[in-house]
C-alpha positions as semicolon CSV with decimal commas, in nm:
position;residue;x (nm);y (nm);z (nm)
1;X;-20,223;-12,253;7,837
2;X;-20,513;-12,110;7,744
3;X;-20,746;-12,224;7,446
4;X;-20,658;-11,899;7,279
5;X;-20,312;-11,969;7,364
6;X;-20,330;-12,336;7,231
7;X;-20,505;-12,226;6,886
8;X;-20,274;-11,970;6,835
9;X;-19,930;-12,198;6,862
10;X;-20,103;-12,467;6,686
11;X;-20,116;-12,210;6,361
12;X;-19,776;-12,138;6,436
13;X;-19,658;-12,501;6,408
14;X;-19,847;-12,548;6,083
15;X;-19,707;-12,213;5,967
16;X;-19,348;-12,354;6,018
17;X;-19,384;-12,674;5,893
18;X;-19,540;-12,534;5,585
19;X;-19,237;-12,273;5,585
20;X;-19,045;-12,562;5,584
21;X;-19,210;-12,750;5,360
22;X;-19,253;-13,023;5,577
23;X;-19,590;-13,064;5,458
24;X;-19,845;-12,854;5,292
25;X;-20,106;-13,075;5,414
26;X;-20,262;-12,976;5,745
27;X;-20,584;-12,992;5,957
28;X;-20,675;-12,778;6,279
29;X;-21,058;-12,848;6,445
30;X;-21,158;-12,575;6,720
31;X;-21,376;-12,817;6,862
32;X;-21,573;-13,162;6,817
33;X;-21,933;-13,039;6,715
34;X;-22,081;-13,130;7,054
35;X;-21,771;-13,006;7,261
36;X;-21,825;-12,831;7,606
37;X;-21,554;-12,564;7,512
38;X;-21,585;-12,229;7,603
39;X;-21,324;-11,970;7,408
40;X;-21,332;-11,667;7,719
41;X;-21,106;-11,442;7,426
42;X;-21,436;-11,428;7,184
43;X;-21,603;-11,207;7,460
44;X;-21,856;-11,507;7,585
45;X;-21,797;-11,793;7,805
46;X;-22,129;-11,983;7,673
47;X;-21,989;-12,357;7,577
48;X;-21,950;-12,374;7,199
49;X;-22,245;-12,657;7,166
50;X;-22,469;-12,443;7,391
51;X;-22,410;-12,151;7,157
52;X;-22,503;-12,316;6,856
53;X;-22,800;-12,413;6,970
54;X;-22,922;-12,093;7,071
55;X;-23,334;-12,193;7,032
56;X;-23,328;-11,841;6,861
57;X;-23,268;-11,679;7,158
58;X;-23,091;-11,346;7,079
59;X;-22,851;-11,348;7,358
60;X;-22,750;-11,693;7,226
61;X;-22,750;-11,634;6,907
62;X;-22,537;-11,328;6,989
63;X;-22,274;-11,507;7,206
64;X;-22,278;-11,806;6,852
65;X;-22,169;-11,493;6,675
66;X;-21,894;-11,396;6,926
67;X;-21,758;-11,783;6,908
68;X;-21,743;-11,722;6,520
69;X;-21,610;-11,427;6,484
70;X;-21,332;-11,508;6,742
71;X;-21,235;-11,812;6,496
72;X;-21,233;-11,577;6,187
73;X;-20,986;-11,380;6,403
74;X;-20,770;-11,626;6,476
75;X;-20,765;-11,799;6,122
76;X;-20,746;-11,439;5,986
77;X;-20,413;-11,419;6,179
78;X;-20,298;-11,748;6,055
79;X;-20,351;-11,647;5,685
80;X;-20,193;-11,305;5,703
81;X;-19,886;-11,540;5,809
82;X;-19,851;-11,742;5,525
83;X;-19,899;-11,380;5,326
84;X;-19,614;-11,250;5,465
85;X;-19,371;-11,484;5,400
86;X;-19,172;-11,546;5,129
87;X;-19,160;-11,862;4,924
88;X;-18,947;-11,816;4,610
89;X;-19,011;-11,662;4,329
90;X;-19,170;-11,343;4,462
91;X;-19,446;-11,535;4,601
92;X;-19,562;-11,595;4,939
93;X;-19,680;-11,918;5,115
94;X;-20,018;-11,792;5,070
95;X;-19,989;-11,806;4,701
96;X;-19,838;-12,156;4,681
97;X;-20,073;-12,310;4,920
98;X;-20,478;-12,359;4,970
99;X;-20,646;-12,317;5,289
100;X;-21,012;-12,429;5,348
101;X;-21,200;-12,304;5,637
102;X;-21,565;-12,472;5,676
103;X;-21,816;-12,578;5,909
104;X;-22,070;-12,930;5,882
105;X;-22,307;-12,710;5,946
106;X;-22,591;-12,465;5,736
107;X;-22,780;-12,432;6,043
108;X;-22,617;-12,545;6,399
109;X;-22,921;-12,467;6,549
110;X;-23,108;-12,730;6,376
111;X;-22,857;-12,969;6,251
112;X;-22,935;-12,841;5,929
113;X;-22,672;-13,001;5,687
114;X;-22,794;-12,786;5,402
115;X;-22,578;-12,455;5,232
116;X;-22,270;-12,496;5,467
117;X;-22,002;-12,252;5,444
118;X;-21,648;-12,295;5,320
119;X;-21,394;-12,060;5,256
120;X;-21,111;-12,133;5,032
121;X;-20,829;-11,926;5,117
122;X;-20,469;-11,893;4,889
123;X;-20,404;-11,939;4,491
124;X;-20,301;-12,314;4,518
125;X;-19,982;-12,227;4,357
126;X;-20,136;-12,040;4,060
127;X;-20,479;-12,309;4,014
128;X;-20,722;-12,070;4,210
129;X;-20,791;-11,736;4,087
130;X;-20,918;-11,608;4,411
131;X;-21,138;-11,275;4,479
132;X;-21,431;-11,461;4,417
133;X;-21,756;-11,542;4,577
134;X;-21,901;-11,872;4,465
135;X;-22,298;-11,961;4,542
136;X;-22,351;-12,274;4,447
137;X;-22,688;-12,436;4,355
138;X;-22,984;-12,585;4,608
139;X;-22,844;-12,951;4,688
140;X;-22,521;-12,882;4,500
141;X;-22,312;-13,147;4,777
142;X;-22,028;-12,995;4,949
143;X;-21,771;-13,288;4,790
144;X;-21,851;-13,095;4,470
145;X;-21,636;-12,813;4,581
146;X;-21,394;-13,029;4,784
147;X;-21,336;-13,235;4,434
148;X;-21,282;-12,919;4,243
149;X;-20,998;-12,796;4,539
150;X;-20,848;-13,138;4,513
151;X;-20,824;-13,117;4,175
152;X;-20,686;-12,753;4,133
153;X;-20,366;-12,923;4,385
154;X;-20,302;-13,180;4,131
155;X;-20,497;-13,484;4,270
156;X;-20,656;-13,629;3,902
157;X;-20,996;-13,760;4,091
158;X;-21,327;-13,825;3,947
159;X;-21,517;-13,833;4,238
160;X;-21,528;-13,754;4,613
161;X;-21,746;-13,855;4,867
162;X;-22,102;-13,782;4,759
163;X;-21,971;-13,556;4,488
164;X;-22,195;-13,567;4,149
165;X;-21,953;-13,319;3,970
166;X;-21,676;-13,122;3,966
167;X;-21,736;-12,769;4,117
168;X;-21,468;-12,560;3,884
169;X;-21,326;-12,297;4,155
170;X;-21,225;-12,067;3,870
171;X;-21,562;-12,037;3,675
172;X;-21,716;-11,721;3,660
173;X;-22,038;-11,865;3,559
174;X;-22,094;-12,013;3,908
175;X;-21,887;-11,704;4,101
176;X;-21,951;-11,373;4,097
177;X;-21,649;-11,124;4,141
178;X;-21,601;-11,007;4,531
């Protein structure tokens, strides 16, 4: 099949088996960091490591875009999913479950490991208040938040990684409303 094809049943399998509550616990990776793969549905066929190092070219840069839009797309799909479907309760999977969505990168371009994105997706079964856009601090580490998300699924952890506290997900003083 295609990769688009692949992606796309590989959220479906997680979808079931969370449906199923075979697990709740899950992990998908588009691609290793360096990988030659190209993803022809994004509207590019540049490689995905020759994209993110686009050099600033704007053509580059542009096709980089493409690449990461197509992936919101396709996890976009996977989360309206777990929103439509029931699980007890009046809730839906989505409520009862958290889904991160992140990249070990800041800067691909320059293997800049600084201000990487994550997106935290779901109410973790009523811990996460959602609709919120969190900025956190110059050199807060990424663990920080990963420590807090453990922690708002019941894990009682002090530390994580590099982590040198515990981001709260839920704290207005570090989020502002989205």
């Amino acid at each position: 099949p295609s990769i688009d094809e692949h992606i796309r049943l590989v959220w479906d399998i997680q979808h079931l088996a969370f449906q199923a509550d075979i697990t709740r616990v899950s992990a998908l990776m588009f691609a290793r960091d360096e990988s030659s793969t190209s993803y022809p549905e994004s509207g590019t066929n540049t490689a995905n490591h020759g994209a993110s190092h686009h050099g600033e070219d704007d053509k580059r840069r542009e096709d980089w875009a493409k690449i990461n839009r197509y992936w919101m797309r396709t996890f976009a799909g996977f989360l309206k999913k777990l929103k439509d479907t029931p699980d007890g309760d009046g809730k839906t999977l989505l409520d009862n479950t958290l889904v991160i969505y992140g990249s070990p990168m800041g800067n691909s371009n320059v293997h800049n490991h600084k201000r990487c994105p994550l997106f935290f997706a779901g109410h973790a079964g009523g811990a996460l208040k959602g609709n919120m856009h969190i900025k956190a601090a110059d050199g807060t580490p990424m663990a920080n938040a990963m420590l807090g998300a453990l922690r708002s699924v019941g894990l009682d952890l002090n530390t994580f990684g590099d982590s040198n506290a515990i981001m709260d997900l839920n704290k207005a003083s570090e989020a502002t409303v989205a």
